[in-house]
Structures are given as C-alpha cells and as structure tokens.
C-alpha positions as CSV (number, residue, x, y, z in Angstrom):
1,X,0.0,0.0,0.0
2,X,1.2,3.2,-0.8
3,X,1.6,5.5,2.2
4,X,3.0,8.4,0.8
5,X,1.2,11.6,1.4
6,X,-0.7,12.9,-1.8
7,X,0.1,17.0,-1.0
8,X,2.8,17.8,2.1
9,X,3.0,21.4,2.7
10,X,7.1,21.9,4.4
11,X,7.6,25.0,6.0
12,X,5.9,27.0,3.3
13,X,6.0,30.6,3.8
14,X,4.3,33.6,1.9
15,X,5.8,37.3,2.2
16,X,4.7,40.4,1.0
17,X,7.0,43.3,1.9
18,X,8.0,42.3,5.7
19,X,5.0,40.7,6.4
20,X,4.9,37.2,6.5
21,X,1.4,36.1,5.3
22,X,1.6,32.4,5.5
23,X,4.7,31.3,8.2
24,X,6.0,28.2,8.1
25,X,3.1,26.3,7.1
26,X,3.4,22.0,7.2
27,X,1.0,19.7,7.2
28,X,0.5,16.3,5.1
29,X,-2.4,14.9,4.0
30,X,-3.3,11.4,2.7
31,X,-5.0,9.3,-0.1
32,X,-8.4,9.2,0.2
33,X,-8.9,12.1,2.9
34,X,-11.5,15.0,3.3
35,X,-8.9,17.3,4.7
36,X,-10.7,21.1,6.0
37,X,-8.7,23.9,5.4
38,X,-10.2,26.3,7.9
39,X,-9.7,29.9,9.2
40,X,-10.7,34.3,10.4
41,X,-11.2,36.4,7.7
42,X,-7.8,37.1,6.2
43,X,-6.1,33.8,8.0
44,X,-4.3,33.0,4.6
45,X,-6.3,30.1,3.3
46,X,-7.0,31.0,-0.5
47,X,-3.2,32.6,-0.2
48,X,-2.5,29.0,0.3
49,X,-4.6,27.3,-1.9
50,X,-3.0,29.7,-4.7
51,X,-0.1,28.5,-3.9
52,X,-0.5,24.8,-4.2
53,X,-2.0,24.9,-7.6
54,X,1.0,27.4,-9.1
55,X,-1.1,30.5,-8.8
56,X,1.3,32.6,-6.5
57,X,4.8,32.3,-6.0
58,X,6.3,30.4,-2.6
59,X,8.6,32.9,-0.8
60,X,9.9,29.9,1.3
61,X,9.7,25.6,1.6
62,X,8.0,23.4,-0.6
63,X,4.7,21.8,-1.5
64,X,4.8,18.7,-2.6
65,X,1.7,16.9,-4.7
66,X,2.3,13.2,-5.2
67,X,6.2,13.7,-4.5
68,X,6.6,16.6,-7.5
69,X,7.5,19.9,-6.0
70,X,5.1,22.2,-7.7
71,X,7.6,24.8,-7.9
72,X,10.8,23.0,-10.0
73,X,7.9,20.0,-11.1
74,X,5.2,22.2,-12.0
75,X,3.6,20.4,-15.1
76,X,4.3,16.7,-13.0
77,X,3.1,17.9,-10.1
78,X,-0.6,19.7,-11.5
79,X,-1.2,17.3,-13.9
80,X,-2.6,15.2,-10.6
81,X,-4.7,18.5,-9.1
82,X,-8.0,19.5,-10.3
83,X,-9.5,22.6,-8.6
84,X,-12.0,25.0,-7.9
85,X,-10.5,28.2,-6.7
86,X,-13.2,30.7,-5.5
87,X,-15.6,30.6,-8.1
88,X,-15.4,28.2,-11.5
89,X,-15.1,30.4,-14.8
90,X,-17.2,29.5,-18.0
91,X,-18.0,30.1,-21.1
92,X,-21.5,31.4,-20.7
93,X,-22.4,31.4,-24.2
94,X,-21.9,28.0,-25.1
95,X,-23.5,25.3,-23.0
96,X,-22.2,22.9,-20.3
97,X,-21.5,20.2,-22.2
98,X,-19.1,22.7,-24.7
99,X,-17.0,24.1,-21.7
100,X,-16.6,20.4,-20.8
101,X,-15.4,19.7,-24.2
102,X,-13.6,22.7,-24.7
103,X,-11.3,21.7,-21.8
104,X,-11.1,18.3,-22.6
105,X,-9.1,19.2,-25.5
106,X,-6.6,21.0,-23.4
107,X,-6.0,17.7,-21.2
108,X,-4.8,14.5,-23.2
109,X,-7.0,11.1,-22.4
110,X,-9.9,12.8,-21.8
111,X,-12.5,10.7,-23.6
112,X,-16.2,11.6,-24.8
113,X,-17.2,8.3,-22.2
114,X,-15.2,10.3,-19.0
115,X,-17.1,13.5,-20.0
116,X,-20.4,11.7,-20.0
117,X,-19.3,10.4,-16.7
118,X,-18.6,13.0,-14.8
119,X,-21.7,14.4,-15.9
120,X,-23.6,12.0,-14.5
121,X,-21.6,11.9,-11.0
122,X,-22.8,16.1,-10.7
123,X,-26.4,15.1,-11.6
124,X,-26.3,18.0,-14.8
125,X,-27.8,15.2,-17.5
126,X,-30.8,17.1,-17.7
127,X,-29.2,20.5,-18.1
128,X,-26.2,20.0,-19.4
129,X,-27.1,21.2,-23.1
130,X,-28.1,24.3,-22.0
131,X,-26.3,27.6,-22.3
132,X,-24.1,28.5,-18.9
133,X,-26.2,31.6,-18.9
134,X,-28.8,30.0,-18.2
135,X,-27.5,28.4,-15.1
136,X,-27.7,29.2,-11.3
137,X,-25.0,29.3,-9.6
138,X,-25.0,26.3,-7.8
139,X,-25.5,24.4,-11.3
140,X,-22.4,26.5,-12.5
141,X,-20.5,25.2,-9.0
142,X,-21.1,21.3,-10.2
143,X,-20.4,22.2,-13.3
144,X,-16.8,23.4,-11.8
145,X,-16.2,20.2,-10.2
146,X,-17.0,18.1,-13.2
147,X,-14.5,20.0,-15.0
148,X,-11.8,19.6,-12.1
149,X,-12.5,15.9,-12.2
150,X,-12.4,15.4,-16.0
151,X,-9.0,14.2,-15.8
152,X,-9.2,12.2,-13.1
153,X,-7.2,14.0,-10.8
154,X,-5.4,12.4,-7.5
155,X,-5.8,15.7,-5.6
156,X,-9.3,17.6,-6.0
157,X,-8.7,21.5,-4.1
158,X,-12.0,23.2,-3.4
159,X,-12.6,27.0,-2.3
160,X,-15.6,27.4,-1.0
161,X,-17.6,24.3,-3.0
162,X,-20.8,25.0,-1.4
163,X,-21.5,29.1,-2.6
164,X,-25.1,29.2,-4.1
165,X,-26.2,25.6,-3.1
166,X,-29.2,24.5,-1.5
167,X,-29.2,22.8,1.5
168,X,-30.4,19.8,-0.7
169,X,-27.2,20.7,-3.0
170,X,-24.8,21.0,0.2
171,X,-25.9,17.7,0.5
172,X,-25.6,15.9,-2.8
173,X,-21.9,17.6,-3.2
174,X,-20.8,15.9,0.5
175,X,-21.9,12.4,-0.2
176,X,-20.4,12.5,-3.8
177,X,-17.5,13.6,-2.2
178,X,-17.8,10.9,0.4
179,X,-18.2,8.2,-2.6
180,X,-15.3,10.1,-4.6
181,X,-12.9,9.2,-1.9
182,X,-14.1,5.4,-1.3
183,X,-14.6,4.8,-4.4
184,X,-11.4,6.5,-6.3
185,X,-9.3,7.4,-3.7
186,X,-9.2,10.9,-4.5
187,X,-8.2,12.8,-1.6
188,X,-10.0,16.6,-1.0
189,X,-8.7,19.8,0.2
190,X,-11.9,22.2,0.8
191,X,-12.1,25.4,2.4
192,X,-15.5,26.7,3.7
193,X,-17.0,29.2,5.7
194,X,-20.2,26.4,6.4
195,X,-18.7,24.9,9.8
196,X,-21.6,22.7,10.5
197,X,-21.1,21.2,6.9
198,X,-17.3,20.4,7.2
199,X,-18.4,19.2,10.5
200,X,-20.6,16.6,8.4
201,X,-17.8,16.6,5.3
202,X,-14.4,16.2,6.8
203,X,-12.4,13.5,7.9
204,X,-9.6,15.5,9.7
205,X,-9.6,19.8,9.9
206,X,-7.0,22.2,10.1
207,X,-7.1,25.3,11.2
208,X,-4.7,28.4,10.6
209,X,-4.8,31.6,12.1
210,X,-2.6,34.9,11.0
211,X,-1.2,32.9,8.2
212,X,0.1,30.6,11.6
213,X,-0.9,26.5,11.7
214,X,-2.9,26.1,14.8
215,X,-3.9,23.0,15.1
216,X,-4.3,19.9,12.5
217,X,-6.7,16.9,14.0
218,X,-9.8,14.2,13.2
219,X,-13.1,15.8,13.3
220,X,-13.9,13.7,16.2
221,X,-11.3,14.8,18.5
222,X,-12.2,18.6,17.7
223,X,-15.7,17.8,18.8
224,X,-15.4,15.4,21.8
225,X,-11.4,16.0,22.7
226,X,-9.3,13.1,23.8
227,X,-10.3,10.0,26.4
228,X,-8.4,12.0,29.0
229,X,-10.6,15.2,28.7
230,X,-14.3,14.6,27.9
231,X,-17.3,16.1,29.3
232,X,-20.4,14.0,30.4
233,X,-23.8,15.3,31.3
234,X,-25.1,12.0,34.5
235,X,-28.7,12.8,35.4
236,X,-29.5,11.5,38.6
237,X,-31.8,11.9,41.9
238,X,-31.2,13.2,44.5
239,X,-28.8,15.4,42.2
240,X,-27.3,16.9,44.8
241,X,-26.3,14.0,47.0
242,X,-25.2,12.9,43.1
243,X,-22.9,16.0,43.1
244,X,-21.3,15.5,46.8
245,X,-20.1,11.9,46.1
246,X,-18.7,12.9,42.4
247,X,-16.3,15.9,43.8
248,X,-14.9,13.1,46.2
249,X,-13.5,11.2,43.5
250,X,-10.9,10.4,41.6
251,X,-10.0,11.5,38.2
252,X,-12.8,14.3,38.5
253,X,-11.8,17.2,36.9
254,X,-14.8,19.6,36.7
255,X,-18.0,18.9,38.5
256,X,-21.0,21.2,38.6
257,X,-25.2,21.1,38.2
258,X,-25.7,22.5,35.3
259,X,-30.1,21.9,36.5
260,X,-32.2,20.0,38.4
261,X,-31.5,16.5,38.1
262,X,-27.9,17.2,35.4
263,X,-24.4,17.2,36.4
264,X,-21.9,18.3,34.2
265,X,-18.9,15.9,35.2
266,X,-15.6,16.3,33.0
267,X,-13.2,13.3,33.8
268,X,-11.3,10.4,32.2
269,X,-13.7,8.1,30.2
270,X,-12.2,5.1,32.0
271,X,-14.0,7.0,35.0
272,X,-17.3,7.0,34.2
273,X,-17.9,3.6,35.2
274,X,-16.6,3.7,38.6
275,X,-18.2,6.9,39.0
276,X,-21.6,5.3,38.5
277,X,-20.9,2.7,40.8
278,X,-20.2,5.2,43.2
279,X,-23.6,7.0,42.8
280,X,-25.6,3.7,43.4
281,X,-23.2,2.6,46.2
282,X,-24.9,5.9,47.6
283,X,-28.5,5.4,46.8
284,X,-28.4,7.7,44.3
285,X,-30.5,6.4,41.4
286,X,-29.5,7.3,37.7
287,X,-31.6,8.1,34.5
288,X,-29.2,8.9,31.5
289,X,-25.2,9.7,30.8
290,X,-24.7,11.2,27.3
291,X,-21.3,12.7,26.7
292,X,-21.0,16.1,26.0
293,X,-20.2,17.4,22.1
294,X,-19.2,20.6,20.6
295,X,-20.0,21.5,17.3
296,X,-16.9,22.5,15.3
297,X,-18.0,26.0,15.1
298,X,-17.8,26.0,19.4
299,X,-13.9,24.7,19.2
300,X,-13.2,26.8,16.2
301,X,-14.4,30.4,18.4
302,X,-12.3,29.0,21.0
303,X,-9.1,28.4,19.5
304,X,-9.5,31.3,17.1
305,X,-10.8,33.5,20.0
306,X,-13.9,34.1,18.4
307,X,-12.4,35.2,15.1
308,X,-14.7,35.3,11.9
309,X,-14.9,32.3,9.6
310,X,-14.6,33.4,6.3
C-alpha cells in the first residue's frame, strides 16, 4: 500500500513586503482524505490554496503533490490536481456540455465516455445542453467540479464548493464527495466558511490563524477532545447528594449542576464507570449519561478567539 502523502506542505512561507502572510506552514495529507482547510477572515487560506495549484509564488519551503515539487515540477506535479478556486469560470455562451469539451481538448485522455461520466456523477444530465447563462449558480459550481475531475485528478482542491447551493445541494456535493474518496481514492482539500457542513464533510480539519498553523486533528477529536478530557452530562436523583459523592472522587476534573437532576462531570472516560458505581453505592438512582459534544463551530471560536470564519 502506498503510504506516501498525496500534498505535504514543508515550512511553506508567503511574504509580501516584511509581512509574512503564511509562516512556516506544514502539514501532510493522505490518499483518500476529506482534509478542512479552515480559518478568520484574512487567516491566509486562498493565499494557500494559490499556492498549491501554481497561482502565486512560494517565498519559502516546498509543496509537494504526489512527490513533485510544484515549484521545480510544475507540469508533473498539476497534472494530478483538479480545482475549484473561488468561483469556477465558463464560457456562458456556449452550453455545459461545450465548456466540458472545450477543456477536454486541453488535457490529453480525456475521452467523450469520461465526460459523459462525470456528468452524471454532478447530476447535470438534464441541463447540461443548456447555455451556462442560463444556469444558477449552484448548477455553475457542479459544473466546476465536473470539470476539475475530468482528468481524473489524485488531488481535487476546493474553495468554497458549497456558494449558491441549497441545502439539498450542500448535500448531494458531501456524499459524492464521500463516494469520490471510497470509491477512487481521491483525496479533498476544501475550504469553507459552512462549519456545520465540514463538520458533516471532513475526515480530519486544520485550522490556521494569522497565516500561523494552529492546530491539525480528526473531526472527532475537535468535537469530543481526547479519552483523557471529555465532558459528560449524568442525570441523577437526588442530584445533589449525586454532586457531593462525584467531587470526592478520583479522576474528577470539573463537577458542577448544570439543572435540576444534570451534572456536568468532566473526567477520564475510564472513570465513568466507577463513577456510577459510586452514585448507586450511595443510593443515588441514575436516568441517563450522554457525553457532551461541541460543534466545530464552538472549538473553532475557541481556539481562534472568536475570530470570523470566512
């Protein structure tokens, strides 16, 4: 099995004048990954996606797509990227199905068959002989991705995927992304200022802050942390001879009664089921224990400090 990384970003730094608009970026990401590219206003995320598919200058390090440098590599390294960066350009006045042929000609292999493919895979079949201009703007966004996936590209980048879909449309673009992945391995970079979707969409997020990496990590641990550090809500009665006998335990961390009947408890999951034991030891009798979740959003206002997702 190949275990290479299909993009690894090394210490890839941006400057404009003295500034230093993306510092010392790194971060790999593997076949067959969602990977979320997230950040504020002005963090340096489309800086970085221009980047990575040769549209700005690197002041500093390397990218790396499939092993080719795309700065010394460029034609080996994009021939394996397809991309959607900030909003897909057509031709308006011919239809979908010409723009799709029109840049098939530019790309060598691509046959009529793939075309009618990826056609299908964006669910345009019924539209697709219809002038651009005619198009909303969602139908012009899948329209953008079947062009970034004409030539079967190893690496599909994303800016912003979602713009003018409905929420039935935000849908239909994450589960063909899902099936791309299983399916073909592709692996997907996407930037978006929908939270709750990547929440839905990624497999792992990153998030950068003042052109700085913050943190990289699975969408579950962003959510619920680590084993050692989770939060559970026990409702029990009495609560608050519930709450006396958790703060004498061990491995509490956080206790407090958050209402009548809950107890917010944040402790080692290993702990929960002595903790339980300990409530009905004391006559305490207990109705429900759900752990506690954040949404992505929640973590991302924390570690950004409540900084605008855009």
């Amino acid at each position: 099995m190949n275990t290479e990384p299909v993009i690894s970003l090394i210490g890839v730094t941006k400057r404009i004048g003295r500034t230093n608009i993306i510092d010392d970026l790194t971060f790999d990401v593997p076949q067959g990954e969602i990977f979320g590219f997230l950040g504020p206003n002005g963090a340096g995320k489309t800086t970085t996606i221009r980047m990575i598919v040769g549209l700005m200058s690197i002041t500093k390090g390397q990218i790396l797509i499939k092993g080719k440098n795309i700065k010394t590599e460029f034609e080996q390294a994009i021939r394996h990227v397809g991309a959607i960066v900030e909003s897909p350009e057509m031709y308006k006045y011919l239809s979908g199905y010409q723009n799709l042929v029109h840049y098939a000609r530019m790309v060598p292999g691509v046959t009529k068959d793939r075309i009618d493919e990826v056609v299908s895979l964006v669910k345009l079949e019924n539209r697709i002989h219809d002038k651009v201009k005619k198009y909303s703007l969602g139908m012009r966004q899948r329209l953008g991705v079947a062009q970034a996936l004409l030539h079967r590209p190893s690496l599909l980048i994303l800016d912003e995927p979602t713009n003018g879909l409905d929420p039935a449309g935000i849908r239909e673009l994450r589960d063909y992304l899902r099936n791309l992945t299983r399916t073909e391995g592709i692996t997907v970079v996407v930037s978006s200022h929908l939270l709750s979707e990547m929440e839905l969409m990624c497999d792992r997020v990153a998030i950068i802050q003042r052109g700085k990496l913050v943190n990289v990590m699975p969408i579950q641990h962003f959510t619920q942390g680590d084993d050692q550090d989770q939060t559970y809500l026990i409702q029990a009665q009495p609560s608050e001879q519930a709450l006396e006998t958790i703060k004498n335990m061990d491995g509490v961390r956080r206790v407090n009664l958050v209402e009548d009947e809950k107890i917010e408890v944040t402790t080692d999951r290993e702990q929960i089921p002595d903790i339980l034991i300990g409530l009905m030891q004391n006559q305490v009798r207990i109705y429900g224990v759900q752990l506690v979740c954040q949404t992505l959003e929640d973590r991302f206002l924390e570690i950004t400090e409540g900084g605008q997702i855009g």
